[in-house]
C-alpha positions as CSV (number, residue, x, y, z in Angstrom):
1,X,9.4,2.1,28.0
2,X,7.2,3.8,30.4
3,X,4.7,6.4,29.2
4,X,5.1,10.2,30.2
5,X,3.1,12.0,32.0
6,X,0.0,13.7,29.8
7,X,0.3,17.8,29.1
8,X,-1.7,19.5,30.6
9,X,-3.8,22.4,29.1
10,X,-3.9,25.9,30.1
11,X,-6.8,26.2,28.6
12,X,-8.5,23.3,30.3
13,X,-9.3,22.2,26.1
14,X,-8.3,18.4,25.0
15,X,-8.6,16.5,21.7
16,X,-9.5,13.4,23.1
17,X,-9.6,9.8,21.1
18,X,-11.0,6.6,22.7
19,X,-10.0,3.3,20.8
20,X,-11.7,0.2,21.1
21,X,-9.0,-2.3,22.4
22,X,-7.2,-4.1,19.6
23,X,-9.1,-1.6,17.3
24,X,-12.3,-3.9,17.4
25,X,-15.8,-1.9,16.8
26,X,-16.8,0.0,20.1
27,X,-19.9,0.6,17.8
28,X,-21.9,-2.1,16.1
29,X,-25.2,-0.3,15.4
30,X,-27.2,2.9,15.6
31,X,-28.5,2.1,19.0
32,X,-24.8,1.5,20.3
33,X,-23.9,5.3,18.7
34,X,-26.9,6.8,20.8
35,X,-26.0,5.2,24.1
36,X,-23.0,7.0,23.7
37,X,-24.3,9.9,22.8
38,X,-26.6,9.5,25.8
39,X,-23.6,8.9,28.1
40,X,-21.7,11.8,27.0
41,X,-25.0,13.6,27.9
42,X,-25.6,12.3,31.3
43,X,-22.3,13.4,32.7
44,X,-21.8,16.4,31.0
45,X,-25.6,17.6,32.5
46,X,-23.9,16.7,35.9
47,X,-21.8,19.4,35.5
48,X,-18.2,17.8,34.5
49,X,-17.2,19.0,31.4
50,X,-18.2,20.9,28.4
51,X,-18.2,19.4,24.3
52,X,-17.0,21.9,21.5
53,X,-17.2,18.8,18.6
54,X,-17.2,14.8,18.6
55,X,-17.1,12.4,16.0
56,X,-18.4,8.6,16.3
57,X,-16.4,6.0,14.3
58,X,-16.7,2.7,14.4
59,X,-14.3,2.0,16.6
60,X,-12.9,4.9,17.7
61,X,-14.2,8.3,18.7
62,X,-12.9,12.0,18.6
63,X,-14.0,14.9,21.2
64,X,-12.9,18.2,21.8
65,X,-13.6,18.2,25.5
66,X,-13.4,21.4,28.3
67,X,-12.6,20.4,31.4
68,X,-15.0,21.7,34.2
69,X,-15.9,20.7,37.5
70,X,-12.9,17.8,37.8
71,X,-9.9,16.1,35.7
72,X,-11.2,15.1,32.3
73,X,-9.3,11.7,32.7
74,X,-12.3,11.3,35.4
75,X,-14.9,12.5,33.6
76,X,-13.5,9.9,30.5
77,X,-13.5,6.8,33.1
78,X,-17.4,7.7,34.3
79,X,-18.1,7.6,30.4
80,X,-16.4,4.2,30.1
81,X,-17.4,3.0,32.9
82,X,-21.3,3.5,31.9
83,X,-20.7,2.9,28.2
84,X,-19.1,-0.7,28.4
85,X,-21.3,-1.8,31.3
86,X,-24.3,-1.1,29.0
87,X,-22.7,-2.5,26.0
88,X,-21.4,-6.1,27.5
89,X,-24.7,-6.8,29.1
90,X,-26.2,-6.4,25.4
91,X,-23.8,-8.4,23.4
92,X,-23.4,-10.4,26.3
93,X,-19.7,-10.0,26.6
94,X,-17.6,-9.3,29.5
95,X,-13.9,-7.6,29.6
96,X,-12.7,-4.1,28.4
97,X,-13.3,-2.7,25.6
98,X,-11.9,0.5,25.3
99,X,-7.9,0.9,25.5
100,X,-6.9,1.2,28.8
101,X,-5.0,5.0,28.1
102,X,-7.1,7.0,25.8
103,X,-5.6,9.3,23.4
104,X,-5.2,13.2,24.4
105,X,-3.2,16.5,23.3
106,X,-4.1,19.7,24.8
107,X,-5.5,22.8,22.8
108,X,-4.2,25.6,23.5
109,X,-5.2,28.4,21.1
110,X,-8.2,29.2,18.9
111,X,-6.4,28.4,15.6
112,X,-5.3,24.8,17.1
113,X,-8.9,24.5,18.4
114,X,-10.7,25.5,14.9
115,X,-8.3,22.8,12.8
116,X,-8.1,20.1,15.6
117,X,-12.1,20.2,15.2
118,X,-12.4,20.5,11.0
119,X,-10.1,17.3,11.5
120,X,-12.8,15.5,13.5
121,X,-15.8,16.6,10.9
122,X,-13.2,15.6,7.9
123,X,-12.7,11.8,9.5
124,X,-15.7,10.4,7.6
125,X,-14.7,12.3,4.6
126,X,-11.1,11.4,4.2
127,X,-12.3,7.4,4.8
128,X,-14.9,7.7,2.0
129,X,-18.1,7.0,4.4
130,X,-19.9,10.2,3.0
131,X,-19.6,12.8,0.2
132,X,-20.2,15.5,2.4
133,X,-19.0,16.1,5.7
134,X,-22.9,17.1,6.5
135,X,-24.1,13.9,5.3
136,X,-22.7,12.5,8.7
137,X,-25.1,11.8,11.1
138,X,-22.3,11.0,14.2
139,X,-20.6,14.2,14.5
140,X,-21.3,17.4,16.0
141,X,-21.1,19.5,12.6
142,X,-24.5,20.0,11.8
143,X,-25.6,21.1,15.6
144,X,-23.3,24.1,14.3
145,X,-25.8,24.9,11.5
146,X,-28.8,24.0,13.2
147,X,-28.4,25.7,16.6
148,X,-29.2,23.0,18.4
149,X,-28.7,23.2,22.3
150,X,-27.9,19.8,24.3
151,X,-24.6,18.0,23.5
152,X,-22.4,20.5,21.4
153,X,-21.6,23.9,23.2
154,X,-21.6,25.4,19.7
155,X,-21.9,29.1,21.0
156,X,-17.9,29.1,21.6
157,X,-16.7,27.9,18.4
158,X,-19.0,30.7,16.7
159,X,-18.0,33.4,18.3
160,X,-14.6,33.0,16.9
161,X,-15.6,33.3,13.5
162,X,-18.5,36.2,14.3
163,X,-20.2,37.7,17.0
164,X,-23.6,37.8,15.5
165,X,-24.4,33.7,15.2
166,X,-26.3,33.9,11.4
167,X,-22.7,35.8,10.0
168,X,-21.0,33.0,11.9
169,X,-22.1,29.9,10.7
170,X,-21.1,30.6,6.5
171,X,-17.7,31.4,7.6
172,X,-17.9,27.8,9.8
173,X,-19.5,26.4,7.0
174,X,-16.7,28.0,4.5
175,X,-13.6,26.9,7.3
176,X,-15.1,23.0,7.7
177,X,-14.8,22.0,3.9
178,X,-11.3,23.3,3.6
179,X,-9.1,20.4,2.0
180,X,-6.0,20.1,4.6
181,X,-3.3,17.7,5.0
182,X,-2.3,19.1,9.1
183,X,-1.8,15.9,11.2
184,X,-3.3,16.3,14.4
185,X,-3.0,13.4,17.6
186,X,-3.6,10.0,15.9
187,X,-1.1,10.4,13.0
188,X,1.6,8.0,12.9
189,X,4.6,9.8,12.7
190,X,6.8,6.8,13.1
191,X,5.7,5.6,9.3
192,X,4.0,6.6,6.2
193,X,0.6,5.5,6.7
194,X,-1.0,5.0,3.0
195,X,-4.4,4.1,4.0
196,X,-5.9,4.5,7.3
197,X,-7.9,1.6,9.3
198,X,-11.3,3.7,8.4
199,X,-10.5,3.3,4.7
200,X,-9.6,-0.4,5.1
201,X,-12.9,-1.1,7.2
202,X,-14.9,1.3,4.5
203,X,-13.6,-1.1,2.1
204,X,-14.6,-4.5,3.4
205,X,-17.7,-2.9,4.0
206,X,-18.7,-2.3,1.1
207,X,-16.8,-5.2,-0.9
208,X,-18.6,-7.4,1.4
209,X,-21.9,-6.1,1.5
210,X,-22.3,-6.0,5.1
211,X,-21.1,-4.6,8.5
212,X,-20.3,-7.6,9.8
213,X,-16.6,-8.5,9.3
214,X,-16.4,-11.4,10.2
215,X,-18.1,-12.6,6.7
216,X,-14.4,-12.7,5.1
217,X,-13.6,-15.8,7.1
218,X,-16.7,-17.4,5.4
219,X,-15.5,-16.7,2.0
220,X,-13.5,-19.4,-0.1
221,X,-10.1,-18.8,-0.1
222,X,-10.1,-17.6,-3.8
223,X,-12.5,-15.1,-2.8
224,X,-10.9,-13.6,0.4
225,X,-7.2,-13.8,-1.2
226,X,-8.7,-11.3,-3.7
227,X,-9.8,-8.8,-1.2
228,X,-6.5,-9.0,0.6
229,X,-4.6,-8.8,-2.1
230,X,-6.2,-5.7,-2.9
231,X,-5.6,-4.3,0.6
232,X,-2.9,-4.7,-0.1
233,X,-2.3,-3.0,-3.3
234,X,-3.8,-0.1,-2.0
235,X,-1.3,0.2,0.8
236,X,-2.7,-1.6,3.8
237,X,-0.3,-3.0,6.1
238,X,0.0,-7.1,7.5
239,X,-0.6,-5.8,10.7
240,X,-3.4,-3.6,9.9
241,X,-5.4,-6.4,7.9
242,X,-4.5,-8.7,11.0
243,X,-5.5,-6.2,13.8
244,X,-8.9,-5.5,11.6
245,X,-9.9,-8.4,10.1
246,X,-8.8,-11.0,12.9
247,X,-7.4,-13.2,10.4
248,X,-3.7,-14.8,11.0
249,X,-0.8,-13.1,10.1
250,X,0.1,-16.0,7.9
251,X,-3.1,-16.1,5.8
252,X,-2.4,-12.2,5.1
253,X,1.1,-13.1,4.4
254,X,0.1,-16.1,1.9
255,X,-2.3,-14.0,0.0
């Protein structure tokens, strides 16, 4: 079915999600995280867009882009571009690595704007990477607390809640921790998802001991039927564990 065409917003305000293709890590390590960071920099310097919030998974990103001197779809194939250049010479890889259609829903008023960006801050929250959503370091929530100029325009988003910026930031502070259940752009609609890919990879992580993933196909079998069995149990899909792990569809299915 072909796709439709994108929405496009009055405001000139996206929600914007890149995935890495096939959901693999677009981010391996710290240094990968502040290339990025670095990229988004570079072009938004140049003039092409402004950032009201980000978010830096591990293999997927969320942005709350402005669009300013051209099309954000642009702007979002200079950052690619750039990015996965940098990144395949490193790991000595070659191909894509983002999705080739990047995730995007225009924002179009200041309430949708304010919960679209406590979504982003919530993302390592709600897959149990941090206790706090300030003990992030790879998303834009404390450059809101700390005044910090450079990536995060944070002067629009405070105005909202209070002209003078030091009456601001508690009532930011007060509207970020806010449990929630709204379902913004990357919610699955078409099924009840019971635990997302973040909470899945959180898991191995930590089950495994390392970052590195592909440590379940060195387990014995015993061992690795355990932790997909478990997966399981807690709601994960075959085709999640497939698409995440990189294991067969048969071994999850046997386990």
């Amino acid at each position: 079915m072909p796709r439709g065409p994108r929405k496009i917003s009055n405001t000139g305000i996206y929600h914007i999600i890149l995935r890495g293709i096939n959901k693999q890590n677009i981010f391996m390590d710290k240094e990968d995280k502040l290339k990025f960071i670095d990229t988004l920099q570079l072009y938004k310097d140049k003039g092409f867009y402004q950032i009201y919030g980000y978010c830096l998974m591990d293999n997927h990103t969320h942005s709350l882009f402005k669009e300013k001197d051209e099309y954000i779809g642009e702007s979002l194939k200079r950052i690619g571009s750039s990015y996965v250049f940098w990144y395949n010479k490193k790991y000595e890889r070659s191909g894509p690595l983002f999705q080739d259609r990047f995730k995007s829903e225009a924002v179009e008023d200041d309430r949708y704007l304010l919960s679209v960006l406590r979504y982003i801050h919530q993302n390592p929250l709600k897959a149990g990477m941090v206790k706090n959503i300030g003990d992030y370091r790879w998303s834009s929530y404390n450059d809101f607390l700390n005044s910090r100029t450079g990536l995060t325009d944070t002067r629009f988003i405070l105005d909202i809640f209070h002209v003078n910026e030091q009456d601001a930031i508690p009532l930011f502070k007060n509207f970020m921790a806010q449990s929630t259940e709204e379902k913004f752009l990357d919610h699955d609609t078409g099924r009840k998802i019971k635990i997302t890919d973040e909470e899945v990879l959180s898991y191995l992580k930590q089950n495994l001991s390392t970052d590195n993933l592909d440590f379940l196909k060195q387990l014995s079998i015993q061992e690795r039927d355990i932790v997909i069995r478990e997966l399981k149990r807690k709601g994960a899909t075959i085709k999640q564990l497939t698409d995440l792990t990189g294991l067969g569809r048969r071994i999850i299915q046997k386990a």
